[in-house]
ZADO-1210 file (C-alpha; in nm, 4 decimals, padded with zeros to 6 digits):
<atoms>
<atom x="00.2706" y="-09.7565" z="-05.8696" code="UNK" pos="1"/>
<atom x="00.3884" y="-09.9969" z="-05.6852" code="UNK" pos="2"/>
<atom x="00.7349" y="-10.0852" z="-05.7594" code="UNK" pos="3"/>
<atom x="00.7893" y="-10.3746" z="-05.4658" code="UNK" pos="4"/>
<atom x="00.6817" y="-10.5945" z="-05.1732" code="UNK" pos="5"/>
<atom x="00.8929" y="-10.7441" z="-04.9235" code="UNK" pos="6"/>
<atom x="00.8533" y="-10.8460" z="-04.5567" code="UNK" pos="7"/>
<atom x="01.1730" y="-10.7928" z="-04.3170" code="UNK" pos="8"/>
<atom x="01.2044" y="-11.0297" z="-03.9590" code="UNK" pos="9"/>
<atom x="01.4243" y="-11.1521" z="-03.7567" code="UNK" pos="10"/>
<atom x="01.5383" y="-11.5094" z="-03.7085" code="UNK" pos="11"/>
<atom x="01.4249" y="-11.6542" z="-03.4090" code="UNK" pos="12"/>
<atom x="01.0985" y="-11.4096" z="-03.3888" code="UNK" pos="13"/>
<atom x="00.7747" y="-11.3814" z="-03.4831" code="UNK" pos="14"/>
<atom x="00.7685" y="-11.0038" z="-03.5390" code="UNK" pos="15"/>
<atom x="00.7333" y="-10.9631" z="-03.9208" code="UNK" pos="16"/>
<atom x="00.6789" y="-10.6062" z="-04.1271" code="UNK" pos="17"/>
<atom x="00.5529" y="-10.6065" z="-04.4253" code="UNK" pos="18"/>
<atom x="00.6518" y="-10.3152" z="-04.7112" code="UNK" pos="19"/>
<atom x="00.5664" y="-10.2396" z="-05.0108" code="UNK" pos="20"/>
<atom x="00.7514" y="-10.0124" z="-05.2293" code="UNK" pos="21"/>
<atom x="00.5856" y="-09.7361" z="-05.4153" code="UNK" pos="22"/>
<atom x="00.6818" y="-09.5393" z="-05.7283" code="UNK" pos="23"/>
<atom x="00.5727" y="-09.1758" z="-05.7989" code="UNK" pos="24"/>
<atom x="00.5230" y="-08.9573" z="-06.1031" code="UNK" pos="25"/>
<atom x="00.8437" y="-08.7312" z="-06.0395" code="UNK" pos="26"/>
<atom x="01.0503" y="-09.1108" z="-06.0146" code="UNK" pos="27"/>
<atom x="01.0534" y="-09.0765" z="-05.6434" code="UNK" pos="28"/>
<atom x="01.0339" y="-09.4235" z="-05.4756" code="UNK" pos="29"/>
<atom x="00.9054" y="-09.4598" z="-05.0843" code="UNK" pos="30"/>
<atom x="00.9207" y="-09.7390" z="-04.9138" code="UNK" pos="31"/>
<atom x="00.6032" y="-09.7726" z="-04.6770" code="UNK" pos="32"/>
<atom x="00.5070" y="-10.0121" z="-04.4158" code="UNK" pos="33"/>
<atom x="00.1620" y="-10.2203" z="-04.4367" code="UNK" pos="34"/>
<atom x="-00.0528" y="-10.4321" z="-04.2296" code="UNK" pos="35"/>
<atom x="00.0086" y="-10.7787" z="-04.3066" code="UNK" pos="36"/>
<atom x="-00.3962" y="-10.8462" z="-04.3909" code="UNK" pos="37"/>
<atom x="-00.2838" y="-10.5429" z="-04.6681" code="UNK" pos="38"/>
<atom x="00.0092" y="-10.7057" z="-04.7878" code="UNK" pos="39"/>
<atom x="-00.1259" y="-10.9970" z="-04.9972" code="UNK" pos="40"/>
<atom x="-00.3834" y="-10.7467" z="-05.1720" code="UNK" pos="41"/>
<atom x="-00.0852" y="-10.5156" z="-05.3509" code="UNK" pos="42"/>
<atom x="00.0697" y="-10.6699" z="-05.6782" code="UNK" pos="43"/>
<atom x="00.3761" y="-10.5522" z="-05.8287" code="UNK" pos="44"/>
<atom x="00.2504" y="-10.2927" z="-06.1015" code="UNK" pos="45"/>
<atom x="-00.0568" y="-10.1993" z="-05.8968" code="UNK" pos="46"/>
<atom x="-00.1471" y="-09.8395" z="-05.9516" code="UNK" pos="47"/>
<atom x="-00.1962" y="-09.7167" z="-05.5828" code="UNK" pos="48"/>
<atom x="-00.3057" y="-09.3730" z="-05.3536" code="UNK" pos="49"/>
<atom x="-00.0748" y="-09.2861" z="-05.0652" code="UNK" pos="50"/>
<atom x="-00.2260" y="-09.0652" z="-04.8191" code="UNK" pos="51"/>
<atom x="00.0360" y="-08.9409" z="-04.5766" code="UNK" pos="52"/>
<atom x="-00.0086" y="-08.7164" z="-04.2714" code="UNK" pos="53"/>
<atom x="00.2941" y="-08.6532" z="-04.0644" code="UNK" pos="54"/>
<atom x="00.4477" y="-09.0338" z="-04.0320" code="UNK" pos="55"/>
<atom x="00.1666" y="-09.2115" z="-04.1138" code="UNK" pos="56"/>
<atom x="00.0852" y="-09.3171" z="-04.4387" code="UNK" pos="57"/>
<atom x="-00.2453" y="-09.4753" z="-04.5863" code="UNK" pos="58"/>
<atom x="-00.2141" y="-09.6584" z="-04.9110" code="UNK" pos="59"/>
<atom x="-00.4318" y="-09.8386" z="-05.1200" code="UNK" pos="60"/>
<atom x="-00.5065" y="-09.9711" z="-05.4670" code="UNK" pos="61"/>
<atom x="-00.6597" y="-09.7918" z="-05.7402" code="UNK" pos="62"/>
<atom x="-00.9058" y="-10.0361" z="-05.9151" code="UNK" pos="63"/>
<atom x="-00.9763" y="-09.8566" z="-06.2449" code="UNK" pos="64"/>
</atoms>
C-alpha cells in the first residue's frame, strides 16, 4: 500500500525526485523513487505491485 508521497530538491535547482512510500504485508515500509509523469497517478492508500530486480524497482497501482 502506499503509505506516502513526497518529492525532495534542492533550492536553487531544478533537479526534483519524486518518492513514494510503500507499505508491505510483514509492516515493512520502502521508500522508492518514481518518475515524475508516475508521481501524480499514486494516492495515499493506493494498493500497489513493486517489482524489484537488483536496485531497480517497478511499481504500480493495483486497480481492483
Amino acid at each position: 500500500m502506499a503509505v506516502d508521497k513526497r518529492v525532495d530538491w534542492t533550492e536553487g535547482s531544478s533537479l526534483k525526485t519524486y518518492y513514494i512510500t510503500c507499505e508491505f504485508e510483514n509492516n515493512e515500509r520502502k521508500e522508492i523513487s518514481v518518475n515524475d509523469d508516475k508521481y501524480d497517478l499514486f494516492v495515499v492508500g493506493d494498493k500497489i505491485k513493486v517489482t524489484s530486480q537488483g536496485t531497480w524497482n517497478w511499481v504500480e497501482r493495483v486497480i481492483a
